[in-house]
Steps between C-alpha positions, in 0.01 A plus 500: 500500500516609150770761422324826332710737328480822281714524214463855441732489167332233372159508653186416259285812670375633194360146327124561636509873432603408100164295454312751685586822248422275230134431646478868582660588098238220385204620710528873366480348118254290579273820618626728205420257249140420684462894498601502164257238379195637688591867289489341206203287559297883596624602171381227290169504675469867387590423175284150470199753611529755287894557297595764669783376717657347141504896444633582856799221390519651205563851644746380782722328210469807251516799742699359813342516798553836616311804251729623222433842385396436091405823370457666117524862458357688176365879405185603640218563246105467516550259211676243615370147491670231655515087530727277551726229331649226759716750744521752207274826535348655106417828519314695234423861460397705183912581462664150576506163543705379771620138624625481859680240704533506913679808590378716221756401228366540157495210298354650192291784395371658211368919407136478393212722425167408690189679528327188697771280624381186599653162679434097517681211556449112441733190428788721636512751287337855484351705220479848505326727275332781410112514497361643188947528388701329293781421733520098680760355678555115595720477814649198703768498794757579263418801321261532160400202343276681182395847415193550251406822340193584326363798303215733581198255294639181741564689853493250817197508699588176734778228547522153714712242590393133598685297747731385224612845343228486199459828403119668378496820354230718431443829288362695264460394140392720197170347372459282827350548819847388639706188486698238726788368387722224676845417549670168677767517723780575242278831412659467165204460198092536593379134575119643450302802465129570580357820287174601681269685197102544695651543897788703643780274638637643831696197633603165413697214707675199384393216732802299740481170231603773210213352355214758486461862460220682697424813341310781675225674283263741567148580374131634571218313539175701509684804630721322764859447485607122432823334558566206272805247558551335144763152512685407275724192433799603401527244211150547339364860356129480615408535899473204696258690731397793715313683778356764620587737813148655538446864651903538532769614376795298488810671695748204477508179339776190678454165609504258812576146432328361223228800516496851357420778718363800383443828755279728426286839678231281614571166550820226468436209266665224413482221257663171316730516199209440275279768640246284717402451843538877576474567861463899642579652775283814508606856717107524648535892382783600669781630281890361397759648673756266441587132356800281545506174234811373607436293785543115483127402469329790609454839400427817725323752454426852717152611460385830608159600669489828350679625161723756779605450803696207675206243612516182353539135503791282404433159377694209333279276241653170440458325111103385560383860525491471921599767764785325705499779700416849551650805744332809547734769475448842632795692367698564195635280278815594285567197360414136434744235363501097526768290423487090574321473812518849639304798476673812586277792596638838564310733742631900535675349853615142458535200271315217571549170311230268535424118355179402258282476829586868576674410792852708625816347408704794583510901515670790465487786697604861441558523088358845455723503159371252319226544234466172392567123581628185269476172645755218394391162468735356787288769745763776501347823386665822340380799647511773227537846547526821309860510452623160671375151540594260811437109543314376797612145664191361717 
């Protein structure tokens, strides 16, 4: 009969339980890293479908993933126009020029004199100016980049930006009906200059390749207003082509890929680089409310039933002239703003940020204060209001 003792000093108890934690330790990685994996795989199927969860990755990483209050503070005035620069707020109002960064510290600003103070933005940079004035400012993240002045006989009617920071800048000229001239992105010396002698020159654009400069002219023909959009190669004197925008007038003048859109009051057009294959998107009678040209491949556009009131439609056209969507909207609008993929729409109640196919990617309740909305290319939007601006994380 075998002998069976217990050591109890010395006793190797605990051997199985050792192995067993280690399964246990083993089995909880094991289901962390599977719930880890099948995250990341939702993620990357929302972002294989349609980019946004690149953006929602993009927010987590930039903002942290609980909200952090990012807010800008400035005067109140009816004047004020605002856009913004990376995570840097410009305002402008007919008394100053102001450059903000998160938290309302001012990174520049400048005293001016406006009667018309007007705002855009392209390649990074803003320009601000004022219409009919002989005040323009260049701005970047950091502060002023160039400031032009001009006398009475050359006042500024219209500036632009391309996606590279090529300036166009139109105005007045004494025995002209108005002249474009351009800058590159060093803004030092004119790299060309269009002087318009038989049509009125409202607008011009330099196109994304820095190649070409559309000009915007306008006429009659037999008693109707005409817009005209002359091109010009940069490296040659004569035109290289042009177009007409029939039975419109051209409001704004910008591009989308390799095409150049033009909105105008009756209908959106767009075209090639040489001025062919012009496709339209036509209103049907109902009148422009609002427009939005900074959308990645589409543009938006709110188009009122009546010339009052708050009944309309909102539609997105993509670069072949066709509706991608449309939303009938039944309330009122106070502003429209696309970045990247998002279009932000603000309503009198809420925010609502919604996708190319007019579908919701997020809202915003309860923002009586804000009068306006700027959307950011990685889907945040700024929320502007009369005398403070807040960011919104979806």
């Amino acid at each position: 009969m075998d002998n069976k003792t217990h050591d109890i000093w010395n006793d190797d108890d605990g051997a199985e339980e050792r192995p067993r934690k280690k399964r246990h330790r083993l089995r909880r990685f094991l289901l962390f890293f599977l719930a880890l994996v099948v995250v990341l795989a939702v993620v990357l199927l929302a972002a294989w479908r349609d980019g946004t969860g690149f953006d929602a990755l993009q927010r987590y990483f930039s903002y942290g993933s609980a909200d952090q209050e990012t807010s800008y503070t400035y005067d109140a005035a009816s004047s004020n126009r605002f856009a913004v620069l990376g995570d840097r707020l410009v305002v402008l109002s007919d008394t100053a020029l102001r450059l903000l960064a998160p938290g309302g510290e001012e990174i520049w600003s400048v005293q001016v004199k406006m009667n018309a103070p007007f705002l855009s933005t392209g390649g990074g940079r803003a320009v601000a100016y004022d219409v009919g004035g002989t005040e323009l400012y260049v701005l970047d993240e950091n502060g002023l980049v160039k400031e032009f002045t001009a006398d009475a006989d050359h006042a500024f009617l219209a500036a632009t930006l391309n996606a590279e920071g090529w300036l166009a800048v139109t105005a007045e000229k004494r025995g002209d009906k108005g002249a474009v001239t351009v800058y590159n992105d060093q803004l030092s010396d004119p790299v060309f200059q269009f002087n318009s002698s038989d049509r009125f020159v409202t607008d011009g654009y330099v196109t994304d390749d820095c190649k070409r400069l559309a000009a915007v002219t306008l006429g009659q023909e037999n008693g109707v207003f005409v817009s005209n959009i002359v091109l010009y190669d940069l490296n040659a004197e004569d035109p290289v082509g042009d177009y007409d925008v029939s039975d419109g007038l051209v409001l704004a003048i910008g591009q989308q890929d390799d095409l150049l859109v033009t909105v105008t009051d009756t209908c959106l057009a767009l075209t090639d680089r040489d001025g062919e294959d012009q496709v339209r998107y036509d209103y049907g009678g109902a009148y422009l409310r609002e427009y939005a040209l900074e959308g990645d491949g589409f543009t938006a556009l709110l188009l009122n039933r009546y010339k009052s009131g708050s009944v309309g439609t909102l539609v997105t056209v993509d670069e072949e002239g066709q509706e991608i969507a449309s939303l009938e909207v039944r309330e009122e609008v106070l502003g429209l703003s696309a970045a990247g993929r998002y279009l932000g729409v603000l309503y009198l109640d809420r925010l609502v940020i919604y996708n190319q196919d007019l579908q919701e990617y997020a809202v915003l309740n309860g923002i009586s204060y804000a009068k306006t909305v700027l959307m950011r290319q990685d889907g945040t939007a700024l929320l502007v209001g009369s005398q403070k601006a807040e960011l919104f994380l979806p």
